[in-house]
Phi, psi and omega in degrees: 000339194265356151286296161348302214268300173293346150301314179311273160310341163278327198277310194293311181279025183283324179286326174294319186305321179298309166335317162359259166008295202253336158307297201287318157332303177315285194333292185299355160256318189227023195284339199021220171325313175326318164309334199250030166273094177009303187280339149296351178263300175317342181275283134016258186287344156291306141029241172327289204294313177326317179313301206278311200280065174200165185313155165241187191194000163272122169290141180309178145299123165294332154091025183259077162294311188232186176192135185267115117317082205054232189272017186197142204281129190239164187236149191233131131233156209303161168225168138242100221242340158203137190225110194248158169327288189291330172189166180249152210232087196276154172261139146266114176261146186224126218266152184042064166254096229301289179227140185341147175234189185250145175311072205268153176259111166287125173254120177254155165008165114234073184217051190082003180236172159322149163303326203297339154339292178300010196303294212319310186308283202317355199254310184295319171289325178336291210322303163267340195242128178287095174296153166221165171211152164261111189248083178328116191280170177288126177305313169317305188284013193232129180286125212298340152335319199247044156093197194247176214203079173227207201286332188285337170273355187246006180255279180309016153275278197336312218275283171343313185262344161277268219351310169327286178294310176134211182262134182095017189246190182194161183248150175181113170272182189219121119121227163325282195317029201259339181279298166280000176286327209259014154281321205287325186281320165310328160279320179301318176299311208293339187286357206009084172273133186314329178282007198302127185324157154276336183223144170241102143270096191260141187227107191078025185252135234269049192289348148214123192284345186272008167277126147069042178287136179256183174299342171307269208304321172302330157289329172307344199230025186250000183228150168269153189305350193270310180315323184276323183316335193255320195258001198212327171267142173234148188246162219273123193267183164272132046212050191266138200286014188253342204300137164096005187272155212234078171234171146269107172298146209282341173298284174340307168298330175288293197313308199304310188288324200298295212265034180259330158218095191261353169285356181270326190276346176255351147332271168343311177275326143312319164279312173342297211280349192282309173325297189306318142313341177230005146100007197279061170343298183302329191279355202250326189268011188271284196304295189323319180300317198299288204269020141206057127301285176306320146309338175307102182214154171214205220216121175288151150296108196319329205269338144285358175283317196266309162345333175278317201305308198274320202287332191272332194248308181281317168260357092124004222288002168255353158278339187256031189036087229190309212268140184239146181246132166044024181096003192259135167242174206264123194240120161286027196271315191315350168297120179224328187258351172258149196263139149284132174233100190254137180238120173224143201274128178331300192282003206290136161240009175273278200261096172265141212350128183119309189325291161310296179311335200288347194301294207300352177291299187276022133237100178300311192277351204307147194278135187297353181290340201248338206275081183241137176239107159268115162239139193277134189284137134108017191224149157240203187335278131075231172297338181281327169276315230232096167110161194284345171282332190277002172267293180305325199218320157295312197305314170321309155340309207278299175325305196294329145316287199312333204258341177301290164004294212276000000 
């Protein structure tokens, strides 16, 4: 009922949003002079905000056309390059580039938002690195015919898609996915697969949440699992190609970030509406970018939401050597040949310090030579990823692992 119920409510606002809508149009198209009358602009830009201001369920554009490449600006375009139910395995693929560059595969998210969350990275590896990304479709939008979806399928989308890519490639996770990119290179080393990465890079990822628990992980342990089960899933209503699927809606996941600090977002939306009244472009398209990113949301499959919930959060079980893949279990000591880099931001209030690091514990066997740990003084979550230190001052780590690798 409780998807329903929010279905419900989106459809009864719909017809004022389309009014909106169709108000900010008008202004952009025919507003002339008019616009520019006090009590018009102020009608207007509430409008606009009003407009703006709710969840989407469509992934953004990443909007990464070119990139300066060595000494020169290359044009990018988008591939799908393997298109699995849950998600596609995208190329930026890049035109006139002198010589081959090495392969990275980015493992993104699965934690209510788009891959596209990641635009800052994938623009910044570009630079040296032929990118792929994973990219996860909305749980709503895949029709209950093509089955159940969890965490053991999501170590086995990793594994498919560096396959993909080949021998000689490399990895770098971002956040959650830090558990299952580094079971999938642990089954791949003991199997010795030839695509087994040359370099893993994990970053701010929760690989043993009992180091350094933060408030996140502590709310994961304040409840038993029948509790997210009974209280956070919900099934897809119509008329989304998804109806009867069993998720955690991505709204949910937005309310919960609204209301951990909602006097900044409604600030925020305040200054938007004030930019907009004076006419502040740069400030308007600044806030605008931002939140719809953020409004951007999509739907976990329930039996991955709560599987992350017990193995990763609750249970903790690739940190306590626990965790099995399809009954097998998963041991990252078999790592011997992919180089580790692990990053973690000073200020994380997600992940916190120690976590991300526990990877070099758990592969035991890597040579210290193959071992890198960076932590950036002055970033939180983020900030790791995200932004001019993680251009300036991470991103080099990364490269510089690779170019030993390669």
């Amino acid at each position: 009922m409780l998807y329903q119920g929010y279905q419900l409510l989106s459809d009864f606002m719909e017809p004022a949003r389309f009014a909106a809508r169709a108000a900010v149009t008008w202004r952009d198209e025919h507003g002339g002079d008019l616009t520019d009358l006090p009590m018009a602009k102020r009608f207007f830009a509430a409008c606009e905000v009003f407009e703006g201001a709710k969840p989407t369920h469509g992934r953004p554009p990443y909007a990464i056309t070119e990139v300066m490449s060595g000494n020169q600006m290359v044009s990018v375009r988008e591939e799908i390059v393997l298109d699995l139910p849950f998600g596609s395995l995208l190329h930026f693929a890049k035109d006139d580039v002198a010589t081959p560059q090495p392969k990275m595969l980015v493992v993104a998210p699965l934690s209510g938002h788009f891959a596209t969350l990641l635009r800052n990275t994938v623009q910044t590896l570009l630079r040296d690195h032929d990118v792929y990304i994973t990219d996860w479709k909305n749980a709503r939008d895949v029709p209950v015919s093509a089955g159940r979806w969890g965490f053991e399928d999501y170590v086995d989308y990793v594994i498919s898609f560096m396959q993909e890519l080949g021998p000689r490639s490399h990895l770098l996770a971002v956040c959650q996915p830090c558990v299952p990119a580094l079971a999938a290179v642990a089954l791949m080393a003991e199997d010795k697969d030839p695509s087994e990465p040359r370099t893993m890079t994990l970053m701010g990822g929760p690989i043993d949440t009992r180091a350094a628990p933060t408030a996140v992980n502590k709310l994961a342990n304040t409840k038993p699992l029948s509790w997210f089960a009974d209280n956070l899933i919900s099934h897809v209503p119509f008329p989304h190609k998804g109806m009867g699927r069993a998720v955690y809606p991505g709204f949910l996941q937005l309310s919960a970030f609204v209301a951990m600090n909602p006097s900044r977002h409604t600030e925020q939306h305040r200054k938007l509406y004030a930019h907009i009244v004076e006419g502040a472009a740069a400030e308007v398209a600044k806030i605008q970018d931002f939140y719809e990113e953020y409004f951007a949301v999509l739907d976990l499959t329930a039996e991955f939401y709560l599987e992350t919930v017990d193995w990763v959060f609750q249970r903790t079980l690739l940190a306590k050597g626990e965790m099995t893949h399809r009954g097998r279990p998963v041991n990252p000591a078999a790592i011997q040949r992919t180089a580790l880099l692990t990053v973690e931001g000073e200020r994380d209030d997600i992940c916190g310090v120690g976590q991300t690091a526990a990877a070099h514990t758990l592969c035991s066997s890597l040579r210290p030579h193959l071992k890198r740990h960076h932590l950036q003084p002055g970033v939180g979550h983020y900030g790791v990823f995200s932004g001019s230190k993680w251009e300036r001052q991470v991103y080099p780590q990364v490269r510089n692992l690779v170019l030993a690798m390669s």
